[in-house]
LODO-640494 format. One line per field, with one value per residue: residue number from 1; x, y, z of N, C-alpha, C in turn. Coordinates in pm, whole numbers. Layout:
# residues N
n	[NUM; ...];
n_X	[X; ...];
n_Y	[Y; ...];
n_Z	[Z; ...];
ca_X	[X; ...];
ca_Y	[Y; ...];
ca_Z	[Z; ...];
c_X	[X; ...];
c_Y	[Y; ...];
c_Z	[Z; ...];
# end
This chain:
# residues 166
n	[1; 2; 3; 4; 5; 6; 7; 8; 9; 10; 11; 12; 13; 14; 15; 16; 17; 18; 19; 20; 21; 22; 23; 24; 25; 26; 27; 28; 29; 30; 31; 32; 33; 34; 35; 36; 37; 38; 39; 40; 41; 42; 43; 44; 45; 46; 47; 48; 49; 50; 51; 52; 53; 54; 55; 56; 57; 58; 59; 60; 61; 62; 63; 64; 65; 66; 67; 68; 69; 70; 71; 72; 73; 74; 75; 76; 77; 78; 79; 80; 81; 82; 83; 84; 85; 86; 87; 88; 89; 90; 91; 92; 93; 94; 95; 96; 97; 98; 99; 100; 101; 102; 103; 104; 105; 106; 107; 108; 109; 110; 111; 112; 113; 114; 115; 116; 117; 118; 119; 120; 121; 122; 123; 124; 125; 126; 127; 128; 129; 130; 131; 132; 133; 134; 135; 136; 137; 138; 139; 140; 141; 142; 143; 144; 145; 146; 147; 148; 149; 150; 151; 152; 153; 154; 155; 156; 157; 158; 159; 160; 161; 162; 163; 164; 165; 166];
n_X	[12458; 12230; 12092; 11913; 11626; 11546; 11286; 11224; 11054; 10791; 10588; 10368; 10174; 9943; 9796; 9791; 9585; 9267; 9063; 9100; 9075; 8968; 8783; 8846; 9044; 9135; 9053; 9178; 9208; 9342; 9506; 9781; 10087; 10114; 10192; 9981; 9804; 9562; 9789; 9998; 10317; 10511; 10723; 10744; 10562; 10297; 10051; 9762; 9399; 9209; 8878; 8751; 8508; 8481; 8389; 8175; 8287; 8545; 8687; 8912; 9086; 9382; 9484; 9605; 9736; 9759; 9938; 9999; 10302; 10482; 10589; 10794; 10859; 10724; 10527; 10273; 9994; 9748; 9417; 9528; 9775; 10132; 10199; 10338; 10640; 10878; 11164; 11359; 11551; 11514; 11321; 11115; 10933; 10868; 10633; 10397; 10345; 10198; 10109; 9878; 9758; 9603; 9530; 9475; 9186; 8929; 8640; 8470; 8405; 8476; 8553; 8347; 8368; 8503; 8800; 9070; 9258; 9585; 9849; 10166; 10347; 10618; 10838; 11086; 11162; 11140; 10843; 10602; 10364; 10089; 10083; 10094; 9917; 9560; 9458; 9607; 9567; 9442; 9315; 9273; 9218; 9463; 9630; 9617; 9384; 9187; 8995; 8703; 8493; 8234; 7942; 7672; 7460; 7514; 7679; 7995; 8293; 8591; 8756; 8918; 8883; 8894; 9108; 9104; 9062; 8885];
n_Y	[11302; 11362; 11137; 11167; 11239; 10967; 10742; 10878; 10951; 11101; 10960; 10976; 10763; 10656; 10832; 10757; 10515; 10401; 10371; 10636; 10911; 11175; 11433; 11678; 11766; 12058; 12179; 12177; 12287; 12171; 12188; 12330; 12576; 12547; 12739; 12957; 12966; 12921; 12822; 12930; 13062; 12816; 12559; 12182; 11950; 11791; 11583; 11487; 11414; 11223; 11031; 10890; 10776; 10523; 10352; 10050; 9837; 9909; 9724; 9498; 9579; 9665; 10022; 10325; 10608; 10979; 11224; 11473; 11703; 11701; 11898; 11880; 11607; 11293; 11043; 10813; 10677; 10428; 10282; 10294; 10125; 10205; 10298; 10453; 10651; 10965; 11074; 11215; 11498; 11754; 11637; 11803; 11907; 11704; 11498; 11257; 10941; 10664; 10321; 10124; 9802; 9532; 9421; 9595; 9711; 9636; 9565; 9616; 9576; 9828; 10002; 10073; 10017; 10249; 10443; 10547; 10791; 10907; 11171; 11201; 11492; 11593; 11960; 12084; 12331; 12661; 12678; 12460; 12190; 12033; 12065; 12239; 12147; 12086; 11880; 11701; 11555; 11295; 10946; 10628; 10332; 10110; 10101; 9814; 9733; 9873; 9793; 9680; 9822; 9865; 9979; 9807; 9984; 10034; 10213; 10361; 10348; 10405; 10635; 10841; 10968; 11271; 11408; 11690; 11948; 11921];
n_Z	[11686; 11538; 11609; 11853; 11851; 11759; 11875; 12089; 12388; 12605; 12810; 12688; 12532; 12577; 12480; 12184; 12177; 12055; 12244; 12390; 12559; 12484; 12479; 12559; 12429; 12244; 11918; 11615; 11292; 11008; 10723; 10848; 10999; 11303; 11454; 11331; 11437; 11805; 11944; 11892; 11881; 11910; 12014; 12042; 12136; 11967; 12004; 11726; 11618; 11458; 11396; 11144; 10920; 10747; 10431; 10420; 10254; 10223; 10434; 10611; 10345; 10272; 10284; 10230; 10372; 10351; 10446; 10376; 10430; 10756; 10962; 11199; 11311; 11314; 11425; 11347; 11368; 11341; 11465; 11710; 11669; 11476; 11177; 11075; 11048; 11097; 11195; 11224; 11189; 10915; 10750; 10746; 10462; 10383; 10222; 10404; 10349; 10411; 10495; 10543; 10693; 10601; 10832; 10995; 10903; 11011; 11110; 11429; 11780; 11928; 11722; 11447; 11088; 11077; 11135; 11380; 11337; 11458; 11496; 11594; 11704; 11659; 11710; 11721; 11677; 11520; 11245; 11266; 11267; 11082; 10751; 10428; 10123; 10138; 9966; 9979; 10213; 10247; 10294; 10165; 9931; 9846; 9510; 9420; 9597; 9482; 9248; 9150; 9354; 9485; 9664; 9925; 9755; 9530; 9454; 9438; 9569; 9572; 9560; 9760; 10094; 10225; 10472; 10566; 10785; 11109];
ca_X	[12363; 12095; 11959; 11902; 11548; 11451; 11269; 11155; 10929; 10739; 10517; 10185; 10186; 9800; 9704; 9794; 9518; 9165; 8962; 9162; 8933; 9041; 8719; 8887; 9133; 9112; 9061; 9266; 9183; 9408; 9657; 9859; 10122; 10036; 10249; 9902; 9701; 9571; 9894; 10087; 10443; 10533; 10807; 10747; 10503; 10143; 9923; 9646; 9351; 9072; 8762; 8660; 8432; 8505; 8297; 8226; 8377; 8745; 8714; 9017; 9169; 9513; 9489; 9746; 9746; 9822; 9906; 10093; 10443; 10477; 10716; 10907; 10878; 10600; 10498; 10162; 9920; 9607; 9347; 9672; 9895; 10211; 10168; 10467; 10723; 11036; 11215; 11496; 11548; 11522; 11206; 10994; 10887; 10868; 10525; 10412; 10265; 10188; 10059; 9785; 9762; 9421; 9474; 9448; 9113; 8859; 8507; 8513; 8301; 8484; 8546; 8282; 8405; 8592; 8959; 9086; 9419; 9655; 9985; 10223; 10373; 10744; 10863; 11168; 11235; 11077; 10725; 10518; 10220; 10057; 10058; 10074; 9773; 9449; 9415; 9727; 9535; 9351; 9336; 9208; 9262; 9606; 9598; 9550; 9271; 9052; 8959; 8544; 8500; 8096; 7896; 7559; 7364; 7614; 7822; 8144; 8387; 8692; 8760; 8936; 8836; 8952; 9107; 9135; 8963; 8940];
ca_Y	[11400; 11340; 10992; 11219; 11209; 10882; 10634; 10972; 10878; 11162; 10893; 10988; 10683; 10606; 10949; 10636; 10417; 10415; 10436; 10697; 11021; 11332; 11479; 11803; 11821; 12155; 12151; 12255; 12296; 12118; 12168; 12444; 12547; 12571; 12905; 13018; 12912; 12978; 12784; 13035; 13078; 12702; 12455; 12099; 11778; 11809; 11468; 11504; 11264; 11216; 10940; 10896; 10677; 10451; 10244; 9915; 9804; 9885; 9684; 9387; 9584; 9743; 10116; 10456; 10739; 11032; 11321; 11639; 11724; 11761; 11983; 11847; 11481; 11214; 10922; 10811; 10545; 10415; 10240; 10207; 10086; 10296; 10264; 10498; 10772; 11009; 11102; 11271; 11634; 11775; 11612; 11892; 11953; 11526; 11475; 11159; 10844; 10538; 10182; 10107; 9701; 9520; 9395; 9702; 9769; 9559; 9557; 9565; 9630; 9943; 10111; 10018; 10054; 10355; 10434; 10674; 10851; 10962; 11165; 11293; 11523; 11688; 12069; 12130; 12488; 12700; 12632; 12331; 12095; 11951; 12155; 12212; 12171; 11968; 11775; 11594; 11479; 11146; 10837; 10559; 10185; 10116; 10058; 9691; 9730; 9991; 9720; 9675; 9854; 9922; 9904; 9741; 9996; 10026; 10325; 10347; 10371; 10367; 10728; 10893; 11053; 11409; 11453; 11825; 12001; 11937];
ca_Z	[11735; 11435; 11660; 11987; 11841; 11751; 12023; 12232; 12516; 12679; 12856; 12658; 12445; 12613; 12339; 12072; 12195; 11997; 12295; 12457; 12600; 12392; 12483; 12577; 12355; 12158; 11767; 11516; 11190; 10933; 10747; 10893; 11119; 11492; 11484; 11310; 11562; 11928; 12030; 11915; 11895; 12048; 12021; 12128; 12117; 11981; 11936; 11666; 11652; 11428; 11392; 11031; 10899; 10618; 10373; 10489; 10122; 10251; 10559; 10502; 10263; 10290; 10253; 10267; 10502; 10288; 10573; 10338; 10495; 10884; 11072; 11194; 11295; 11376; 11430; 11308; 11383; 11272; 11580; 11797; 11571; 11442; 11054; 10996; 11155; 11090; 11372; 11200; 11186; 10805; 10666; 10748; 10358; 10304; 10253; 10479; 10301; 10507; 10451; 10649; 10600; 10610; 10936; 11101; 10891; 11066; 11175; 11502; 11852; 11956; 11608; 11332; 10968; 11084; 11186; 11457; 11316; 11556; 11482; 11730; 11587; 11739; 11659; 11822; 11624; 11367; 11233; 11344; 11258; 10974; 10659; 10305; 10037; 10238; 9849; 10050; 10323; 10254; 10341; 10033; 9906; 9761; 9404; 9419; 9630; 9414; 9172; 9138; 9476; 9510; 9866; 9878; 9745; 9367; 9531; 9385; 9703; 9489; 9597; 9900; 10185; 10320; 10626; 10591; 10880; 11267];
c_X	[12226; 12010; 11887; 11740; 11452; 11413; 11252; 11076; 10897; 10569; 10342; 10149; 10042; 9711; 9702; 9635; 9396; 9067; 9028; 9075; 9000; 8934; 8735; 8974; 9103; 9131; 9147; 9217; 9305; 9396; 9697; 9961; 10053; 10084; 10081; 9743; 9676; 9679; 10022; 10261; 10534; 10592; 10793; 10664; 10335; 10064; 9758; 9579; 9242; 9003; 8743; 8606; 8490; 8401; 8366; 8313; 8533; 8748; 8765; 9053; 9304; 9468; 9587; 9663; 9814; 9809; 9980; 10215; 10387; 10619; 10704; 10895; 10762; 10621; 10321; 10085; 9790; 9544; 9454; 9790; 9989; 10227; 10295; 10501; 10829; 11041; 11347; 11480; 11561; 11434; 11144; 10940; 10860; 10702; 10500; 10285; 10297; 10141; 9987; 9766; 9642; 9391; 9418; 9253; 8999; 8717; 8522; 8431; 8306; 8464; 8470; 8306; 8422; 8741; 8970; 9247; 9465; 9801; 10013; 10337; 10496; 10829; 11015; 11220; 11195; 10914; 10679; 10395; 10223; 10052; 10074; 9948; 9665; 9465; 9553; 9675; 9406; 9391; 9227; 9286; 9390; 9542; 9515; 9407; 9126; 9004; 8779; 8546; 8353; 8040; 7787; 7424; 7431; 7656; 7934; 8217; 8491; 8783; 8856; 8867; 8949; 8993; 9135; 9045; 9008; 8893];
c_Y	[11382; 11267; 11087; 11244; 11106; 10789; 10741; 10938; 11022; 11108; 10958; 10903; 10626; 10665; 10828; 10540; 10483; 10441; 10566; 10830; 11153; 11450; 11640; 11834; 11987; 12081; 12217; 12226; 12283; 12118; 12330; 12429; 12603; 12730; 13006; 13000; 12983; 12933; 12867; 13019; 12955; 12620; 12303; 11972; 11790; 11684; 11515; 11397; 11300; 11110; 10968; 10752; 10584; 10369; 10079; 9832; 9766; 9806; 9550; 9456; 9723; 9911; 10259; 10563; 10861; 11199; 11473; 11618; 11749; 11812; 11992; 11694; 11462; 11085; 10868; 10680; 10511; 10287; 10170; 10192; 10149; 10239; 10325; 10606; 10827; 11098; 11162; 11396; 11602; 11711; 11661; 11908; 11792; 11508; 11304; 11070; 10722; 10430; 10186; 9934; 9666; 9400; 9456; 9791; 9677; 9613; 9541; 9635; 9757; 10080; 9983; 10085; 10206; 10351; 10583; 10711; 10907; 10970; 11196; 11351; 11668; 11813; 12076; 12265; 12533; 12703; 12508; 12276; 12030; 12059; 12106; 12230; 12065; 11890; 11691; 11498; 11405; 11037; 10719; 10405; 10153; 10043; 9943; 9630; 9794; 9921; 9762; 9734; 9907; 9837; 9833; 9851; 10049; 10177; 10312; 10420; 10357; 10480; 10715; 10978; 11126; 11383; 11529; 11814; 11968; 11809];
c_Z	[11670; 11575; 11803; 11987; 11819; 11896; 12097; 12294; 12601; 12794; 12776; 12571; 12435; 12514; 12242; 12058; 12115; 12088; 12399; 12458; 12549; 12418; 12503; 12558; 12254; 11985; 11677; 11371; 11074; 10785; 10781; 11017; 11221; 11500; 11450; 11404; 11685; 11950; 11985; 11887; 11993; 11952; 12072; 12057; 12076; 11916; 11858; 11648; 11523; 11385; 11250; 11009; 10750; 10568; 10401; 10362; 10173; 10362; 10506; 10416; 10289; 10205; 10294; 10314; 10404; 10417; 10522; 10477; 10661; 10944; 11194; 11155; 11331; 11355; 11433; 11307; 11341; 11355; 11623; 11781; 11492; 11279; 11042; 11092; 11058; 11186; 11343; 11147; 10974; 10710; 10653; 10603; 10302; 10297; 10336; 10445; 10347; 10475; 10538; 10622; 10683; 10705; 11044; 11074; 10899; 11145; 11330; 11659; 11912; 11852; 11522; 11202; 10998; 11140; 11256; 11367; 11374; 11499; 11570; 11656; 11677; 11634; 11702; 11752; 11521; 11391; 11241; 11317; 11115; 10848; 10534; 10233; 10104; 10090; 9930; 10159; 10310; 10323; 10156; 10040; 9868; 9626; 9362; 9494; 9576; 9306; 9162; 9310; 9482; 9671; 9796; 9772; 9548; 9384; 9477; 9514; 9671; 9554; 9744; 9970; 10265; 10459; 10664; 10698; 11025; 11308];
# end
């Protein structure tokens, strides 16, 4: 009974893509559950997206997805690409740390030294979304990458960046 979740397909797999038109998606303000939200009292499938920018520094270098716990399950990608998932009931309190590797973090003519993050992110009972403490939700270099890390102008980009908010 557990697997009856993994490999779900509700055909919206196009939300994944980096240039994909979200333009009228509503916002949510992160981390919390959805129960506290306009969506209210809801069970089911909700894709979150957001554009950040990154220093051109990290571009080529392998970096983690740090996203605080989600309730229930997800599956999480970074421009396209599914960096990480759990798809099995009872992780809701797991916090969800990803690899991002430094092919996926590329210069490039659609996204410039930024990354779109896309979870999708399944409830099936209870409370629902992204939550926990926002100091959970970064994104940064992996260890081996935070070495001498300055841009051109002697910036220290060593740091993470937030992805509390909307």
């Amino acid at each position: 009974m557990e697997h009856k979740w993994e490999n779900l397909e509700f055909g919206d797999s196009s939300c994944a893509k980096p240039d994909f038109n979200d333009a009228n998606w509503k916002t949510m303000n992160l981390p919390v559950y959805w129960e506290n939200t306009e969506a209210g009292n809801f069970d089911g499938l909700v894709w979150f997206r957001k554009k950040i920018k990154i220093p051109k520094t990290w571009i080529g270098k392998d970096l983690v997805l740090e996203l605080g716990p989600v309730d229930a399950m997800d599956r999480s990608y970074v421009n396209g690409t599914l960096v990480g998932r759990i798809q099995k009931t009872g992780f809701w309190q797991q916090a969800r740390v990803y690899n991002i590797p430094k092919e996926l973090v590329k210069d490039s003519v659609l996204i410039i030294a930024a990354a779109v993050i896309i979870v999708k992110a399944l409830d099936p009972g209870g409370g629902g979304g992204i939550w926990g403490n926002n100091v959970n939700m970064n994104i940064h270099p992996t260890i081996s990458s935070k070495g001498a890390n300055h841009d051109s102008s002697g910036n220290d980009n060593n740091g993470s960046i937030s992805l509390k908010g909307d």
